[in-house]
C-alpha positions in Angstrom: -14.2 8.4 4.4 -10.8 6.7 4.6 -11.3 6.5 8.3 -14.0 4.3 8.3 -12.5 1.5 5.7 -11.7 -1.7 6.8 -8.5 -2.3 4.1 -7.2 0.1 1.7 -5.3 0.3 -1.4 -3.4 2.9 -1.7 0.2 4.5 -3.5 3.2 5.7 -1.6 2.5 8.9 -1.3 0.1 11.0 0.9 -2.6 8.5 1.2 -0.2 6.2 2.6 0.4 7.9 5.8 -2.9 9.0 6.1 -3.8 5.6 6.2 -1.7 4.7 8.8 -2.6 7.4 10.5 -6.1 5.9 11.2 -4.2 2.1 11.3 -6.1 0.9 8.7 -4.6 -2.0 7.5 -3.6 -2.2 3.5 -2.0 -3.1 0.3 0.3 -0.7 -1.2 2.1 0.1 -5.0 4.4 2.4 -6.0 3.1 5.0 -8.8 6.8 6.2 -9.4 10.1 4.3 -9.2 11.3 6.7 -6.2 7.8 5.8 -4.1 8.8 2.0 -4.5 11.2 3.0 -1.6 9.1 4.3 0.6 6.1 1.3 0.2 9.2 -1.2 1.4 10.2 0.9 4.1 6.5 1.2 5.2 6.7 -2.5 4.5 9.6 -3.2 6.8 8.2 -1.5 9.9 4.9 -3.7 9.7 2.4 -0.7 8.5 1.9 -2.3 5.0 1.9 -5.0 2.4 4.2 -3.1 -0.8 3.7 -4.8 -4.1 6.1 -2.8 -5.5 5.1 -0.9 -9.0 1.9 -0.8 -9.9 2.6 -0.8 -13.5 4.3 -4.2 -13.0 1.5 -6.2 -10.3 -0.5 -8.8 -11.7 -4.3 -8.9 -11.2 -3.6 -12.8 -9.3 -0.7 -11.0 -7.0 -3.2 -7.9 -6.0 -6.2 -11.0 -5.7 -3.3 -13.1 -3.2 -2.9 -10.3 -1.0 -6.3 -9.3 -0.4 -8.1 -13.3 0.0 
């Protein structure tokens, strides 16, 4: 199934590599403080868009990235 989207949201953990795995392009948010690291290291290297922690990201910054 993840294979055949055409954006995804996901965490920093597992899905996130899977993801880009299958280069599907996507929006990322840390569940946990210590995955915040990895979504801007992902971020850095081009392989996603890290909003940082979920429990902080506004509906309007989640709606900015995807339009």
């Amino acid at each position: 199934m993840l294979k055949h989207a055409k954006l995804c949201l996901t965490a920093c953990g597992n899905t996130l590599y899977e993801r880009v795995y299958y280069g599907i392009p996507g929006i990322s948010v840390a569940q946990f403080p210590r995955q915040d690291g990895i979504g801007r290291v992902f971020e850095s290297m081009g392989l996603t868009c890290h909003l940082g922690l979920g429990s902080l990201v506004k509906a309007d910054d989640l709606y900015e990235k995807v339009m």
